[in-house]
N, C-alpha and C positions, 0 to 999 in steps of 0.2 A: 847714330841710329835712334828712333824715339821710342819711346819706351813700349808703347803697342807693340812694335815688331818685334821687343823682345820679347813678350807676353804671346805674340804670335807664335814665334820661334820655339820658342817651350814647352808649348800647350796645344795637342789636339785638340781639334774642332768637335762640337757635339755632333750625335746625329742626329740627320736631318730628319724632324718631327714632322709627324703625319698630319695633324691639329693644329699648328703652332699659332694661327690667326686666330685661333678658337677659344685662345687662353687654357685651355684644357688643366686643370689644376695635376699640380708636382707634385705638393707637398699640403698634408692638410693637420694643422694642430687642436685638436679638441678639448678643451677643458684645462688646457696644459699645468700645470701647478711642480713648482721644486722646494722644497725644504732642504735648504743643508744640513749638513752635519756641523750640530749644536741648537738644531730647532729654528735659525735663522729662516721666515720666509721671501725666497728670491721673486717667484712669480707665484700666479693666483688665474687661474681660469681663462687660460688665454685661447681663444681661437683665433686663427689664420689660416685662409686658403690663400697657398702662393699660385698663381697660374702659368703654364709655360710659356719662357720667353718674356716674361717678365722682370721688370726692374724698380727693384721693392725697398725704400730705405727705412730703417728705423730710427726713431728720434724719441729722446726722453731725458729726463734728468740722468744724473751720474748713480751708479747703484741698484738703477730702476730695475735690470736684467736682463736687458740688450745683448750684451754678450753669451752671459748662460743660457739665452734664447738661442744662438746658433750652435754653440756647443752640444744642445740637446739636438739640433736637430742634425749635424754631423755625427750624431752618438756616440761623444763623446764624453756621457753623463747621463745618469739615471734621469727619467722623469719620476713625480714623486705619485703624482695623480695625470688622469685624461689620456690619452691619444695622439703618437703622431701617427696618421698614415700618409703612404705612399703610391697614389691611386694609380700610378703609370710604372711602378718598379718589376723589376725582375725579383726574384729571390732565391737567398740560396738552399743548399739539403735541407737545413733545420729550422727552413720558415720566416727566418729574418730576410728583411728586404735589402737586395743591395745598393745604397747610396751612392749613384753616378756627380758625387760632389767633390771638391776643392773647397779649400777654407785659406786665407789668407789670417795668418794671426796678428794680433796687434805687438806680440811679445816674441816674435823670433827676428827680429832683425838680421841676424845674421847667416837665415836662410835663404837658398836662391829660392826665384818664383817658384819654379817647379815643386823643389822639395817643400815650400811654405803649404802650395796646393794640393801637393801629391799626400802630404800626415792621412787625413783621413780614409784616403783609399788604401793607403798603406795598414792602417791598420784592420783594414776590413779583406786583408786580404789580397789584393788587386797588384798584378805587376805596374811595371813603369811602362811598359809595352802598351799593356789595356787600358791606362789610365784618360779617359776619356768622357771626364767629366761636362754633367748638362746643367749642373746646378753649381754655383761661385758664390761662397761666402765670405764677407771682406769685413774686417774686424776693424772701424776704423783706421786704415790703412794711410791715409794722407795726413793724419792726425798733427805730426811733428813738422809739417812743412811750411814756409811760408805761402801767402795768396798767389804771388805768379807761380812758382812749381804747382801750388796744386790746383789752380785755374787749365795749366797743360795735362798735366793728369788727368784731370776730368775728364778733359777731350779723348786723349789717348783712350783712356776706360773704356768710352761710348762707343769708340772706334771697333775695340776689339770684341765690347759687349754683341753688337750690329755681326762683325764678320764671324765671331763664333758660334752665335746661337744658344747663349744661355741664359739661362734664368738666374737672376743675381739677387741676395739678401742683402744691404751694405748696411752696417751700421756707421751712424757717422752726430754727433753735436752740431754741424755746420746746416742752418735751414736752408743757408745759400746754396751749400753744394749740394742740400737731398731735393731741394727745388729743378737745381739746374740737371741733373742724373735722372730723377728717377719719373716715371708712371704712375706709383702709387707712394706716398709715406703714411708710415705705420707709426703712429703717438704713443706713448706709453705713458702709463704715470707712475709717479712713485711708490716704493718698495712699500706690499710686496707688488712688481707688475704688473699692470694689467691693461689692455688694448682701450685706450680712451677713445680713438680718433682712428679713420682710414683714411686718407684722403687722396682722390683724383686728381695727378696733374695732366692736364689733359694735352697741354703741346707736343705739337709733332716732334719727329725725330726726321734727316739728325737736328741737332741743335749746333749754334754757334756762339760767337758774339754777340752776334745779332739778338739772340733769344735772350742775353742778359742784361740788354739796354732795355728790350721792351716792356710795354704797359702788363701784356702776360705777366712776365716774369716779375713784374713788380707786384703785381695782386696777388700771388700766389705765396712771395715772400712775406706779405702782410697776412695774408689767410693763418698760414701755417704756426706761426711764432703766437697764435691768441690759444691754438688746443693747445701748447705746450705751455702754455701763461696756465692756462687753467690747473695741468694738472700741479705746479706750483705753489696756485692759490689754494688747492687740494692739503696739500702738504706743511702748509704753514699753517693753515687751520687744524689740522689735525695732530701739529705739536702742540696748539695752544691751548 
């Protein structure tokens, strides 16, 4: 069985959005800023508007905030300053919005799909029954694999991103894999983070092989690897 089906199998389908060629924004983060505890600062003024039925990857050095970024926005952690809202949510009694998301974490390995996706609705409340998430956050998830596994994963992803209908954040290091996935990648620069770069990939879907031989696909991988150069050049300047 390939691994989509099982992600099929698992996982209600979102519902079918009214907008969804419209982009119609999900999720919107204003100003975003976190300080841990000890004064560490993680991010710094970050805006993003995710739109529906999008597929968003983030890319940045290691540290930058990438992950604290989906955790905030799964609320799974205080923001420190700024806004996220929720421009299409339901809410519940006491005014908070309720998050129709899954999160894949990069530290549970030992969870099935489900329960890796189901944490967040879980803690928000939400049966197994109702879980029928429109928004997929995936924590570096291909991270440990070699290039053929995660060349098939790719696929698989795209497969069930297409039949489910949702809008996906991925974080991932690989410019190959955020090239070949995603719609948009999100640049970050180094700690504390903050949003350098958006950038359009504009190839159609689906994608195959075919899109990873091409002249596309090779501009794009040269585009992307210079804003992440920069914010680099950022950061080595700024120890010296």
């Amino acid at each position: 069985m390939a691994i989509a089906d099982h992600f099929l199998e698992q996982i209600p389908a979102a519902p079918v959005a009214l907008k969804s060629a419209g982009r119609c924004p999900l999720i919107k983060l204003s100003g975003v800023g976190k300080t841990h505890r000890g004064g560490a600062l993680a991010l710094a003024d970050v805006d993003l508007t995710v739109g529906e039925g999008e597929f968003v990857s983030i890319l940045g050095p290691s540290g930058c905030g990438k992950s604290t970024s989906l955790r905030l926005v799964a609320g799974l952690g205080r923001i420190s300053s700024g806004t996220i809202d929720w421009p299409q949510s339901r809410y519940d009694a006491s005014g908070e919005p309720i998050r129709d998301l899954g999160f894949v974490f990069q530290e549970m390995p030992w969870a099935t799909v489900f329960a890796n996706i189901y944490l967040p609705l879980k803690l928000a409340g939400v049966s197994r029954a109702a879980a029928k998430p429109r928004i997929l956050l995936l924590d570096e998830p291909f991270a440990a694999l070699d290039e053929i596994t995660r060349f098939r994963l790719n696929n698989d992803l795209l497969r069930v991103w297409q039949a489910q209908r949702w809008t996906v954040l991925f974080v991932t290091h690989s410019v190959f894999e955020a090239v070949y996935l995603s719609n948009r990648i999100i640049v970050m620069s180094a700690r504390p983070g903050r949003i350098v770069a958006d950038l359009p990939i504009t190839a159609p879907y689906p994608r195959g092989e075919a899109f990873r031989t091409s002249t596309a696909y090779n501009e794009f991988c040269r585009i992307t690897p210079g804003a992440l150069g920069r914010t680099m050049t950022n950061l080595s300047e700024e120890e010296h």
